[in-house]
Backbone bond lengths (Angstrom), bond angles and torsions (degrees), N, CA, C in turn:
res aa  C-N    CA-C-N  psi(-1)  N-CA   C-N-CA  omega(-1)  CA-C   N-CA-C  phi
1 X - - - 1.454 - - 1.534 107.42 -
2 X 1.281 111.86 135.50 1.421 106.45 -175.71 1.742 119.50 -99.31
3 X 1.458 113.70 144.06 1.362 141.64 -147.51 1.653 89.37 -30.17
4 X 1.180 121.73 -98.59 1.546 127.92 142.51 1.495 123.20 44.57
5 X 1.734 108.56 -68.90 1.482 117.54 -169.88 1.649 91.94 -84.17
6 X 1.292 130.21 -29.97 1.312 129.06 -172.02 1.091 121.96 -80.05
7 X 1.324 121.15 -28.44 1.103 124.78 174.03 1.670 107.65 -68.85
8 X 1.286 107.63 -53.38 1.997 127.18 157.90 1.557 89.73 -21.31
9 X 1.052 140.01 -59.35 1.798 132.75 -132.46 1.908 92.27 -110.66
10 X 1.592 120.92 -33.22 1.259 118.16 -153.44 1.799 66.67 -84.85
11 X 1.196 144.99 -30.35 1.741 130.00 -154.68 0.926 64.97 -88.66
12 X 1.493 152.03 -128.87 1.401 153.50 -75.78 1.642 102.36 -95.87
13 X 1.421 130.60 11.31 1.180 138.40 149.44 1.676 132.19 -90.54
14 X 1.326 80.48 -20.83 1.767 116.47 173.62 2.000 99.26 -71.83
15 X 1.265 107.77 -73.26 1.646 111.15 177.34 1.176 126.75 -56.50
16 X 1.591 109.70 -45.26 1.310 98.83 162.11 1.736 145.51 -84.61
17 X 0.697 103.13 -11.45 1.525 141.91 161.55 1.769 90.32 -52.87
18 X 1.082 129.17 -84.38 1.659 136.21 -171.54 1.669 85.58 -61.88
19 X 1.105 136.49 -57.54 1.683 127.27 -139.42 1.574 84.63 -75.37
20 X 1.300 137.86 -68.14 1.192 120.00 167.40 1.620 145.51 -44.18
21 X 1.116 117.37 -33.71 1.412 137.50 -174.76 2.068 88.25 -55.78
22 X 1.805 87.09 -57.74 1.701 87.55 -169.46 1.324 121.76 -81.15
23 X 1.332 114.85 3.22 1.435 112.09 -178.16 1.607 111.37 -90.19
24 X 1.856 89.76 -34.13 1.479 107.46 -176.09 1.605 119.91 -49.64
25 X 1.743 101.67 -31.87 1.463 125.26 -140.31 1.662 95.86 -95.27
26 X 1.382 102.62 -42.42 1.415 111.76 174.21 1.375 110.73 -90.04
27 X 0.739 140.52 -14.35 1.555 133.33 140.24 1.514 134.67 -26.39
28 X 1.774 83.75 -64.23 1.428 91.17 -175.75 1.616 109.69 -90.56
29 X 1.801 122.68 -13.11 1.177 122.67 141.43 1.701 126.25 -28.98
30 X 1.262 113.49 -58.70 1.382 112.98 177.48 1.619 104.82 -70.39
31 X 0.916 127.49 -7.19 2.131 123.66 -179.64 0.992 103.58 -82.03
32 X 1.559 109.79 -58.26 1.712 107.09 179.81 1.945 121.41 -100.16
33 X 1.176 85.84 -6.77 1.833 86.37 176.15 1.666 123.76 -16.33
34 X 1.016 94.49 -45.59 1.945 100.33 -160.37 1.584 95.19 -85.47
35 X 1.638 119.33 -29.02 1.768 107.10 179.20 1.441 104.11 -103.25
36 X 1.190 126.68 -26.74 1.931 113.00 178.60 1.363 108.04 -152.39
37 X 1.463 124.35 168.20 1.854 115.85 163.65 1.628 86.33 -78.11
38 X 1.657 80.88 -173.20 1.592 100.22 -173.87 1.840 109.99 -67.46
39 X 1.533 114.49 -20.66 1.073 101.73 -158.06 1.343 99.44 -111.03
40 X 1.251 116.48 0.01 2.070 129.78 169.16 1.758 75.27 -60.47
41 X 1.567 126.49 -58.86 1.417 133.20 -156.95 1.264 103.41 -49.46
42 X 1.386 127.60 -61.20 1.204 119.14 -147.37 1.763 105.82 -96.55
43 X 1.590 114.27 -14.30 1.436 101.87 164.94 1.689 113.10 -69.07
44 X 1.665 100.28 -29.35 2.141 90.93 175.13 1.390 98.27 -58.78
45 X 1.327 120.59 -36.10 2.168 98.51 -151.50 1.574 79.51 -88.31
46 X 1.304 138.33 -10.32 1.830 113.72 -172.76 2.072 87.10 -64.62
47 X 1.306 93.43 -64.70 1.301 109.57 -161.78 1.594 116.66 -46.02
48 X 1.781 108.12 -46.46 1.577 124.11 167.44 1.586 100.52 -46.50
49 X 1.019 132.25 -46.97 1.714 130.37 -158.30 1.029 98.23 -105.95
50 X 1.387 156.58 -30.46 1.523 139.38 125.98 1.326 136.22 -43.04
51 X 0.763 117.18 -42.58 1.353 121.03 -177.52 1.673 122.58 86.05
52 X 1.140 117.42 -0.24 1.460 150.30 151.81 1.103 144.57 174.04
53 X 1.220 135.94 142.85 1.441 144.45 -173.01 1.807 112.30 -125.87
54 X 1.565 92.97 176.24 1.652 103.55 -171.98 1.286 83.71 -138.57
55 X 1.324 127.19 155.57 1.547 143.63 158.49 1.404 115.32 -36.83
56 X 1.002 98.95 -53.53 1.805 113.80 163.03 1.419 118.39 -19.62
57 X 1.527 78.19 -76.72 2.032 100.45 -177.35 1.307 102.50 -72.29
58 X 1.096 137.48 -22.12 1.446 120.88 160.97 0.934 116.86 -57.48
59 X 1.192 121.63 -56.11 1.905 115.30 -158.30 1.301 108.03 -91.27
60 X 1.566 129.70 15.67 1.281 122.15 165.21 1.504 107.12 -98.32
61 X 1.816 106.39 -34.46 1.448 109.94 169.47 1.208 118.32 -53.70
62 X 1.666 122.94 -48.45 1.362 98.41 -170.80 1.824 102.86 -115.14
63 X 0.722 113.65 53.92 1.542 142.16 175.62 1.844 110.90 29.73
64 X 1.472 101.13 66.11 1.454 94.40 -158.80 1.930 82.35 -142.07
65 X 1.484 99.90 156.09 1.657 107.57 174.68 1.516 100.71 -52.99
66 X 1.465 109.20 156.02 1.790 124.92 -178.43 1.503 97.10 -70.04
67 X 1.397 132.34 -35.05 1.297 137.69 -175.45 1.183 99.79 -53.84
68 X 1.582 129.63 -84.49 1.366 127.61 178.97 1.541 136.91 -31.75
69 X 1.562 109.60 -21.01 1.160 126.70 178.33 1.622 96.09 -91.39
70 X 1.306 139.56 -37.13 1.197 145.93 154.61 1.389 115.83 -19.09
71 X 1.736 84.99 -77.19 1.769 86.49 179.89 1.399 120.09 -59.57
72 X 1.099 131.73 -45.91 1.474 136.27 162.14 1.517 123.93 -29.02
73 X 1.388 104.30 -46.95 1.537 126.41 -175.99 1.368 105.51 -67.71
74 X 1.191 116.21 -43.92 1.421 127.21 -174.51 1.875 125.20 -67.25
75 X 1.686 91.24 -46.95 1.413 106.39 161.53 1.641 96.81 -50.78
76 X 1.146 114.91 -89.89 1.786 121.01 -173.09 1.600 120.53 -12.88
77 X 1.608 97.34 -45.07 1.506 102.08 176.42 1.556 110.17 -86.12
78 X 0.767 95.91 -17.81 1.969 102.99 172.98 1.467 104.68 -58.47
79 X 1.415 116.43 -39.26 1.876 127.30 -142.75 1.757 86.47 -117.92
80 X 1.684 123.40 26.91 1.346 105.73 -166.20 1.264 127.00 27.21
81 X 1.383 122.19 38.32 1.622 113.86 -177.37 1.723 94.76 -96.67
82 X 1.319 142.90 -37.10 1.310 127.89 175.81 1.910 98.84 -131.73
83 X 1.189 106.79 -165.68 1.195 117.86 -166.39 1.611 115.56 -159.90
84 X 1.351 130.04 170.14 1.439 135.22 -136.56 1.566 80.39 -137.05
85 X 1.559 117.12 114.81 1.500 110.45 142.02 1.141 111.84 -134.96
86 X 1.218 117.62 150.01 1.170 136.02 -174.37 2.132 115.70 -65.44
87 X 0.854 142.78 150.50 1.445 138.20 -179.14 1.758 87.38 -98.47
88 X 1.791 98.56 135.48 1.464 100.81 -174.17 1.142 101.13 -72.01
89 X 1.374 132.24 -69.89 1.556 136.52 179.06 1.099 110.80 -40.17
90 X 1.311 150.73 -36.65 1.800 137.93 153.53 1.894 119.09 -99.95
91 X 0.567 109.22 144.37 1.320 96.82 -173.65 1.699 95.27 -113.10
92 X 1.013 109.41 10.88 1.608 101.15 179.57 1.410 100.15 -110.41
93 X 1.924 122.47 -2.23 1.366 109.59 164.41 1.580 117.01 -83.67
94 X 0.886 107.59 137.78 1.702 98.39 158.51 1.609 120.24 -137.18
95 X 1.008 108.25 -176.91 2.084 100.30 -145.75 1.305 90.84 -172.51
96 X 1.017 116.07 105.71 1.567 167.93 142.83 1.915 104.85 -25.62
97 X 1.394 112.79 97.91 1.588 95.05 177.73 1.796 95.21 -139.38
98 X 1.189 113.07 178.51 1.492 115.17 -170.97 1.833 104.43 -100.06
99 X 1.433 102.49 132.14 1.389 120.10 178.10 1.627 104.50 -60.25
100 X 1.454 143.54 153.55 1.302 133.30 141.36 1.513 131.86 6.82
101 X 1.959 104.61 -57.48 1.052 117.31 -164.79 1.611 98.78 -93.26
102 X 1.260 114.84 -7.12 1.839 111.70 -176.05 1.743 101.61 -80.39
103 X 1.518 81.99 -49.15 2.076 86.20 165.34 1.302 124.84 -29.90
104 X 1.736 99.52 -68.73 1.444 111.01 -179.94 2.116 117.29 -58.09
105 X 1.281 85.11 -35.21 1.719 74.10 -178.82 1.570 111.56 -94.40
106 X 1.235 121.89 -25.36 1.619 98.19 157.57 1.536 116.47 -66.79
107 X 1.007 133.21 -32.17 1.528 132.25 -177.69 1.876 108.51 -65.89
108 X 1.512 94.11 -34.86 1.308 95.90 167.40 1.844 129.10 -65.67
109 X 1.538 101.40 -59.56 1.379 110.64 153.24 1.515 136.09 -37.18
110 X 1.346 98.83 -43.67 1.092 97.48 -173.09 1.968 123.26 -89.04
111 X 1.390 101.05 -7.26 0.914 125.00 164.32 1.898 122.88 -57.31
112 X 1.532 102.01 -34.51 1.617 138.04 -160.25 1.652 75.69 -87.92
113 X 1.428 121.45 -66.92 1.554 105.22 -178.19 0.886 127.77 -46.30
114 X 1.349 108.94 -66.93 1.650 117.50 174.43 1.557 108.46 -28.53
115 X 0.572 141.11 -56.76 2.010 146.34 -146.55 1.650 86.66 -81.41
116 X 1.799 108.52 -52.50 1.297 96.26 -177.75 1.651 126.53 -53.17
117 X 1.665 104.58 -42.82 0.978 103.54 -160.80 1.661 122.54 -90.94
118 X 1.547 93.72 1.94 1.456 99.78 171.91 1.435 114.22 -112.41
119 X 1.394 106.55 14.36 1.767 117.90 159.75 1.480 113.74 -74.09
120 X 1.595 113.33 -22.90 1.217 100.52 165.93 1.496 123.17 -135.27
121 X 1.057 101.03 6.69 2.136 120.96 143.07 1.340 103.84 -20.52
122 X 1.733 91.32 -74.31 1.790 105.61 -162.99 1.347 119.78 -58.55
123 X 0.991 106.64 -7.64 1.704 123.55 -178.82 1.442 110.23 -80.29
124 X 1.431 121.66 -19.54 1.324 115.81 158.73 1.626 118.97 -103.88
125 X 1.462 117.77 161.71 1.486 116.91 -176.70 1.613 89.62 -95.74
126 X 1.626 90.62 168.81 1.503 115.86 -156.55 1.670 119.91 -45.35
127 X 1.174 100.91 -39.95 1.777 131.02 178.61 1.567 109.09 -75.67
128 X 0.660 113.68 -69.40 1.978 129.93 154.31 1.522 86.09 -16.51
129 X 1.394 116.28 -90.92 1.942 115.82 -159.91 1.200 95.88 -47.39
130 X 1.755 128.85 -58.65 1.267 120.17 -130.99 1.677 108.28 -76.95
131 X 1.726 121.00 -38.05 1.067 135.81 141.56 1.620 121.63 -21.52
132 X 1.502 109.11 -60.99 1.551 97.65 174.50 1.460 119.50 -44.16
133 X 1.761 95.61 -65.07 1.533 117.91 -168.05 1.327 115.69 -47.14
134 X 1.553 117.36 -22.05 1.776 129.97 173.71 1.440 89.24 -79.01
135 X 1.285 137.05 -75.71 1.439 148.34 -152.10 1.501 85.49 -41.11
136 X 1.407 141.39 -76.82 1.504 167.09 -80.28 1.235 84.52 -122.98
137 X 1.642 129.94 -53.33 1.483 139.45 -135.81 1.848 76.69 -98.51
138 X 1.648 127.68 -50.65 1.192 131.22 -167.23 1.438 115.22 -57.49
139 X 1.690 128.54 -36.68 1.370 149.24 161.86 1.627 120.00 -49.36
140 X 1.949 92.61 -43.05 1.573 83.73 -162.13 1.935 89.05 -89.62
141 X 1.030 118.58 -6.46 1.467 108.60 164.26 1.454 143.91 -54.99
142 X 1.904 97.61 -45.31 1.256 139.05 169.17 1.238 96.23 -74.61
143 X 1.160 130.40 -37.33 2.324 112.97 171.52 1.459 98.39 -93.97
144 X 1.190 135.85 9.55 1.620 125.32 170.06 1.433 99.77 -97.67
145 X 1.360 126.14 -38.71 1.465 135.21 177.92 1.604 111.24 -71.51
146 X 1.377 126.08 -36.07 1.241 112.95 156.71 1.331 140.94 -71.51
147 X 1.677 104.90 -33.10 1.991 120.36 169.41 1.981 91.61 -66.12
Protein backbone atom coordinates (compact mmCIF):
# COMPACT_ATOMS: atom_id res chain seq x y z
CA UNK A 1 0.00 0.00 0.00
CA UNK A 2 1.48 3.16 -0.81
CA UNK A 3 2.78 5.83 1.86
CA UNK A 4 -0.13 8.19 0.79
CA UNK A 5 -3.28 5.79 1.16
CA UNK A 6 -1.95 5.09 4.78
CA UNK A 7 -1.48 7.96 5.91
CA UNK A 8 -5.45 8.56 4.29
CA UNK A 9 -6.57 5.52 6.75
CA UNK A 10 -4.01 6.29 9.92
CA UNK A 11 -6.02 10.23 9.61
CA UNK A 12 -9.40 8.95 9.27
CA UNK A 13 -8.70 6.38 12.12
CA UNK A 14 -7.24 9.19 14.05
CA UNK A 15 -10.93 11.27 13.81
CA UNK A 16 -12.88 8.73 14.19
CA UNK A 17 -11.44 6.98 16.81
CA UNK A 18 -11.74 10.55 19.04
CA UNK A 19 -15.34 11.45 17.35
CA UNK A 20 -16.58 8.28 18.80
CA UNK A 21 -14.66 7.64 21.97
CA UNK A 22 -16.32 11.27 22.86
CA UNK A 23 -19.61 10.90 21.71
CA UNK A 24 -19.73 7.44 23.24
CA UNK A 25 -18.49 8.92 26.64
CA UNK A 26 -20.98 11.67 26.74
CA UNK A 27 -23.62 9.63 25.95
CA UNK A 28 -23.32 7.38 28.42
CA UNK A 29 -22.44 10.51 30.72
CA UNK A 30 -25.99 11.70 30.27
CA UNK A 31 -27.45 7.74 31.31
CA UNK A 32 -25.73 7.70 34.37
CA UNK A 33 -24.88 11.39 35.22
CA UNK A 34 -27.20 11.97 38.21
CA UNK A 35 -25.90 8.37 40.06
CA UNK A 36 -21.95 8.21 39.15
CA UNK A 37 -19.23 9.68 36.44
CA UNK A 38 -18.32 7.30 33.92
CA UNK A 39 -15.42 6.07 35.81
CA UNK A 40 -17.37 5.65 39.53
CA UNK A 41 -19.07 3.20 36.41
CA UNK A 42 -16.48 1.33 35.29
CA UNK A 43 -14.59 0.69 38.72
CA UNK A 44 -18.38 -0.98 39.87
CA UNK A 45 -18.47 -3.32 36.62
CA UNK A 46 -14.36 -4.07 37.17
CA UNK A 47 -15.33 -5.00 40.67
CA UNK A 48 -19.22 -6.35 39.72
CA UNK A 49 -17.45 -8.93 37.21
CA UNK A 50 -14.73 -9.77 39.60
CA UNK A 51 -15.96 -9.94 42.46
CA UNK A 52 -13.03 -8.05 44.05
CA UNK A 53 -10.32 -5.77 43.57
CA UNK A 54 -7.34 -3.87 45.36
CA UNK A 55 -6.24 -0.35 44.23
CA UNK A 56 -3.43 -2.03 42.77
CA UNK A 57 -5.44 -4.00 40.30
CA UNK A 58 -7.21 -1.10 39.46
CA UNK A 59 -4.77 1.16 38.31
CA UNK A 60 -2.95 -1.34 36.26
CA UNK A 61 -6.41 -2.33 34.76
CA UNK A 62 -7.33 0.83 33.72
CA UNK A 63 -3.88 2.18 33.23
CA UNK A 64 -4.00 5.21 35.44
CA UNK A 65 -1.70 6.23 38.77
CA UNK A 66 -3.00 4.11 42.11
CA UNK A 67 -3.70 7.70 43.49
CA UNK A 68 -6.43 8.45 41.04
CA UNK A 69 -8.03 5.21 41.55
CA UNK A 70 -7.78 6.26 45.31
CA UNK A 71 -9.63 9.19 44.92
CA UNK A 72 -12.34 7.47 43.05
CA UNK A 73 -12.37 4.60 45.55
CA UNK A 74 -12.89 6.86 48.24
CA UNK A 75 -15.79 8.82 46.70
CA UNK A 76 -17.48 5.14 46.21
CA UNK A 77 -16.96 4.40 49.83
CA UNK A 78 -18.25 7.76 50.78
CA UNK A 79 -21.69 6.94 48.57
CA UNK A 80 -21.71 3.24 50.27
CA UNK A 81 -21.34 1.99 46.78
CA UNK A 82 -18.23 -0.46 47.72
CA UNK A 83 -16.37 -1.08 50.83
CA UNK A 84 -12.75 -1.74 52.41
CA UNK A 85 -11.89 -5.21 53.84
CA UNK A 86 -9.07 -6.09 54.98
CA UNK A 87 -7.51 -9.84 53.67
CA UNK A 88 -7.46 -11.99 56.96
CA UNK A 89 -4.14 -13.70 56.26
CA UNK A 90 -2.40 -10.20 55.48
CA UNK A 91 -3.70 -7.45 56.95
CA UNK A 92 -1.80 -5.13 54.78
CA UNK A 93 -4.09 -6.48 51.81
CA UNK A 94 -7.22 -4.94 51.37
CA UNK A 95 -9.85 -5.65 48.57
CA UNK A 96 -12.30 -3.50 47.47
CA UNK A 97 -15.87 -5.32 46.88
CA UNK A 98 -19.41 -3.76 46.28
CA UNK A 99 -21.83 -3.05 49.28
CA UNK A 100 -25.66 -4.23 48.52
CA UNK A 101 -26.33 -0.78 47.39
CA UNK A 102 -23.08 -0.72 44.87
CA UNK A 103 -24.85 -3.89 43.36
CA UNK A 104 -28.00 -2.16 43.00
CA UNK A 105 -26.56 0.95 41.33
CA UNK A 106 -24.24 -0.63 38.95
CA UNK A 107 -26.99 -3.08 37.93
CA UNK A 108 -28.98 -0.05 37.71
CA UNK A 109 -26.49 1.91 35.52
CA UNK A 110 -25.60 -0.47 33.75
CA UNK A 111 -28.82 -1.35 32.67
CA UNK A 112 -29.07 2.68 31.28
CA UNK A 113 -26.07 1.39 29.02
CA UNK A 114 -27.29 -1.47 27.85
CA UNK A 115 -30.57 0.18 26.27
CA UNK A 116 -28.10 2.79 25.11
CA UNK A 117 -25.88 0.69 23.59
CA UNK A 118 -28.12 -1.63 21.93
CA UNK A 119 -30.14 1.38 20.46
CA UNK A 120 -27.54 1.45 18.14
CA UNK A 121 -26.28 -2.32 18.01
CA UNK A 122 -29.54 -2.97 16.23
CA UNK A 123 -28.67 -0.68 13.64
CA UNK A 124 -26.25 -3.07 12.33
CA UNK A 125 -27.10 -6.63 10.72
CA UNK A 126 -25.81 -9.71 12.33
CA UNK A 127 -22.37 -9.99 10.31
CA UNK A 128 -21.82 -6.18 10.44
CA UNK A 129 -21.62 -6.52 14.65
CA UNK A 130 -19.99 -9.78 14.67
CA UNK A 131 -17.11 -8.61 12.24
CA UNK A 132 -16.67 -5.41 14.23
CA UNK A 133 -16.54 -7.16 17.63
CA UNK A 134 -13.57 -9.57 15.97
CA UNK A 135 -11.97 -6.39 14.27
CA UNK A 136 -12.30 -4.43 17.91
CA UNK A 137 -11.29 -7.63 20.04
CA UNK A 138 -8.18 -7.95 17.13
CA UNK A 139 -6.97 -4.03 17.89
CA UNK A 140 -7.35 -4.18 21.52
CA UNK A 141 -4.90 -7.22 21.36
CA UNK A 142 -2.41 -5.51 19.08
CA UNK A 143 -2.40 -2.39 21.90
CA UNK A 144 -2.17 -5.08 24.76
CA UNK A 145 0.84 -6.66 22.83
CA UNK A 146 2.48 -3.38 22.42
CA UNK A 147 1.77 -1.77 26.30
Amino acid sequence: MEQRRIYELIDKYIELTHEVWKNSENLIREEISEDLTNDQHYILRYIYKNGKATTTGLAEAFSVQKSAITAIVNRLVDKNLIMRTYDEADRRYIFLTLTEEGKKQFEKTEKKIFNLVKSFIIKFDREEIENFIKTYEKLASIIREIR
